[in-house]
C-alpha positions, -999 to +999 in steps of 0.1 A: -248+404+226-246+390+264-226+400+292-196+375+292-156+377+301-140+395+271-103+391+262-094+423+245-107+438+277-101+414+306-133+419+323-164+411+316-185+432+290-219+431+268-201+418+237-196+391+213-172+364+215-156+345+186-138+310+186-112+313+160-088+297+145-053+307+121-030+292+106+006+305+106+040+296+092+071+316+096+052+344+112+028+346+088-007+335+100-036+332+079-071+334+095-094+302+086-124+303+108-147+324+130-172+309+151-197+326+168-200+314+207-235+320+225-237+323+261-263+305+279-285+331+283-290+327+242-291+289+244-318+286+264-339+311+251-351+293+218-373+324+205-347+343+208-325+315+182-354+318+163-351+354+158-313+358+149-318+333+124-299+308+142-289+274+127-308+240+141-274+221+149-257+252+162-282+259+191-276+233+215-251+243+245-215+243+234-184+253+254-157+273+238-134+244+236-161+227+220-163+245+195-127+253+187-123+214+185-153+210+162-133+236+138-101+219+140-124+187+134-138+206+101-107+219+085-088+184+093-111+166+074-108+195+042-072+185+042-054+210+060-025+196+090-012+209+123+018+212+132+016+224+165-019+241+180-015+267+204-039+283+227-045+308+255-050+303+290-092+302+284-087+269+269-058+255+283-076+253+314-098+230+303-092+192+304-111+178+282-100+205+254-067+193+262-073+159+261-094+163+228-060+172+213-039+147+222-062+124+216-064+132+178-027+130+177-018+164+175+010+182+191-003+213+214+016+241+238-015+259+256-016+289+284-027+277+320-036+296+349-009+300+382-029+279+398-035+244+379-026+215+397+000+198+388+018+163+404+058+151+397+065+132+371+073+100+392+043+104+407+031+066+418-003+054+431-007+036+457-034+016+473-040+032+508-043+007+537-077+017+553-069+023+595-109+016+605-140+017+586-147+001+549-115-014+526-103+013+502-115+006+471-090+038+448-060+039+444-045+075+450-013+095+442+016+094+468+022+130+470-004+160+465-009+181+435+008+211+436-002+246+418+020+253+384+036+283+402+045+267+432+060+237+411+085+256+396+097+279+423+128+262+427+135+252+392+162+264+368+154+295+351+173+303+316+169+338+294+165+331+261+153+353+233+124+342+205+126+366+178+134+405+171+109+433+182+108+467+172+137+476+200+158+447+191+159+409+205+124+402+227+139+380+261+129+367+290+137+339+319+122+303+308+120+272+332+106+234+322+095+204+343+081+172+331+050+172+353+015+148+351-014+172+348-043+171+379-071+163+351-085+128+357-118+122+372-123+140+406-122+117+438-119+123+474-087+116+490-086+120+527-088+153+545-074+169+509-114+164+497-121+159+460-090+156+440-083+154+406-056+124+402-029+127+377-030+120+342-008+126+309+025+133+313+034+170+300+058+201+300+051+223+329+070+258+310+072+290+334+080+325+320+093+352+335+090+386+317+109+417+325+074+434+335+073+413+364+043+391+346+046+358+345+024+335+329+025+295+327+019+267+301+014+227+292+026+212+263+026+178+250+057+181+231+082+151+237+104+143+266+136+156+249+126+189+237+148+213+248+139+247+267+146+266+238+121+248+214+098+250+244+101+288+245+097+291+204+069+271+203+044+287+231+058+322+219+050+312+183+013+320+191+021+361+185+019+357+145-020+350+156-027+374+177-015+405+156-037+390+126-066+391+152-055+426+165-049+441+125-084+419+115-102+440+146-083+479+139-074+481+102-103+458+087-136+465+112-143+428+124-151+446+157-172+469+140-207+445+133-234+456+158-262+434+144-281+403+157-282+381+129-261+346+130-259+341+092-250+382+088-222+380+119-203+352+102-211+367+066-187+402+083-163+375+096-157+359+066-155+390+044-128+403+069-109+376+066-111+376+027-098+409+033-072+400+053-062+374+032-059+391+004-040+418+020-013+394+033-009+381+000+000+418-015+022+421+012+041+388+013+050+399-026+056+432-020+086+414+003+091+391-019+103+417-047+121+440-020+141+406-016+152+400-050+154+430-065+192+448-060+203+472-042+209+505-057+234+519-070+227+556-065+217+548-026+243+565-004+263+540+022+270+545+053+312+550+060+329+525+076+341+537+112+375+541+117+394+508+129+402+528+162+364+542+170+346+507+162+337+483+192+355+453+201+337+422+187+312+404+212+305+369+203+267+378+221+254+407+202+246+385+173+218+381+195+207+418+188+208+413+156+173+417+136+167+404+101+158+425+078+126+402+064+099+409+086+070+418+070+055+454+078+022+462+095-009+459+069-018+489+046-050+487+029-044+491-013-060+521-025-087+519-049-076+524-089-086+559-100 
């Protein structure tokens, strides 16, 4: 353990951090790896590697992003295809995670901080005519970056709703620029200092939620996408974090207090056998529900009265819920 920023908490803690990675389909999600990130403080201490038993080509320095690219590296090569990867904010800040993506071909929609700089789309460099002194040698962008929040404060904002929550349809007030992220390779410009100058061309996506949050993301997606695919795909990402929330409270990956590298990953992977296993009981346990026909001996509800029922609303069909979503996991009790 080492005292780093944890998620679950927001602050920082003594704990241990893993890079993972799950698959999902349909709101299914499947966890496929667990990765084990050491601080500095472990890297550089090499009796201490020694001690928990540390692999030889996993002690060098690596950065979270790093890492998750190196497993995305692993299971592409085993086979497996993306169809879209999503992320949170603690690597969509970073550049060259982002840029490790597209370069690989792969379609991504990642969380950003408020304050990432951003430029237009027809953002144009231009060479600057030097007034006294040397000849420029840069060119440099025509109009300063700008901070993803402040981009989008006069934008159009849209509600739209992703899917159906336990209180009915989940909502909230979406808005999309094409924007040219402030990633390239840092260089002064004037009295601004060091800048980074613009580089691929992205979705800027700004959500408003009825809490008052509101959080912020990129996505490579193309030009044409419309808001509402935008808004499925960045919100598709909650299939992954309830696998990680049922993996930490109903199957103890949170519970492993030891220092060993190869026993750590041997509890990850175990839980996710687990978990695996689990979703599969469930999945057919739906599956049968979903075939098998209703009752005869189960009482209806009566129909209303013509004069009591409400008018009919083309817009509540968006309260509707369907009826397929798959329960929260229950462990299967042993056989007596």
């Amino acid at each position: 353990m080492a005292p780093q920023y944890a998620a679950a908490l927001g602050k920082t803690a003594n704990c241990q951090t893993l890079v993972s990675l799950t698959l999902a389909a349909r709101e299914v999600p499947v966890a496929v790896g667990l990765r084990l990130f050491l601080p500095e403080s472990w890297t550089r201490d090499p009796d201490r590697l020694i001690r928990a038993s540390v692999p030889q080509q996993w002690r060098a320095p690596r950065t979270k992003p790093e890492i998750a690219l190196a497993e995305i590296d692993r299971l592409g090569a085993s086979g497996l295809s993306f169809g879209c990867v999503l992320a949170d904010a603690g690597y969509g800040l970073s550049a060259s995670f982002r840029q490790g993506l597209s370069a690989r071909g792969l379609a991504w929609a990642v969380g950003i901080p408020h304050k990432q700089k951003v430029y237009p789309a027809d953002v144009t460099m231009i060479f600057p005519a030097a007034g006294r002194g040397r000849p420029r040698k840069r060119h440099i962008p025509d109009v300063p970056s700008l901070p993803a929040q402040t981009m989008l404060e006069n934008a159009t904002w849209r509600s739209l709703s992703w899917r159906c929550g336990r209180k009915g349809r989940l909502s909230a007030r979406f808005a999309a620029l094409r924007v040219r992220v402030a990633d390239g390779e840092p260089q002064r410009i004037g009295a601004l200092g060091a800048q980074h100058p613009p580089g691929e061309e992205v979705w800027l996506i700004g959500e408003h939620r009825r809490s008052g949050e509101r959080k912020y993301y990129l996505s490579n997606l193309p030009a044409d996408a419309s808001l509402r695919r935008l808004a499925a795909t960045i919100k598709a990402r909650w299939a992954c974090e309830q696998a990680h929330q049922q993996m930490k409270e109903e199957l103890g990956l949170d519970h492993f207090e030891g220092r060993s590298w190869q026993a750590l990953h041997r509890h990850a992977l175990m839980t996710m056998i687990a978990f695996l296993f689990l979703q599969s009981r469930r999945l057919a346990e739906a599956e049968r529900e979903k075939k098998s026909p209703p009752r005869a001996d189960k009482p209806r509800p009566a129909a209303l009265p013509q004069s009591t029922r409400r008018p009919r609303r083309h817009h509540r069909r968006l309260l509707s819920c369907p009826s397929n979503h798959l329960p929260p996991l229950r462990p299967q009790a042993p056989p007596p």
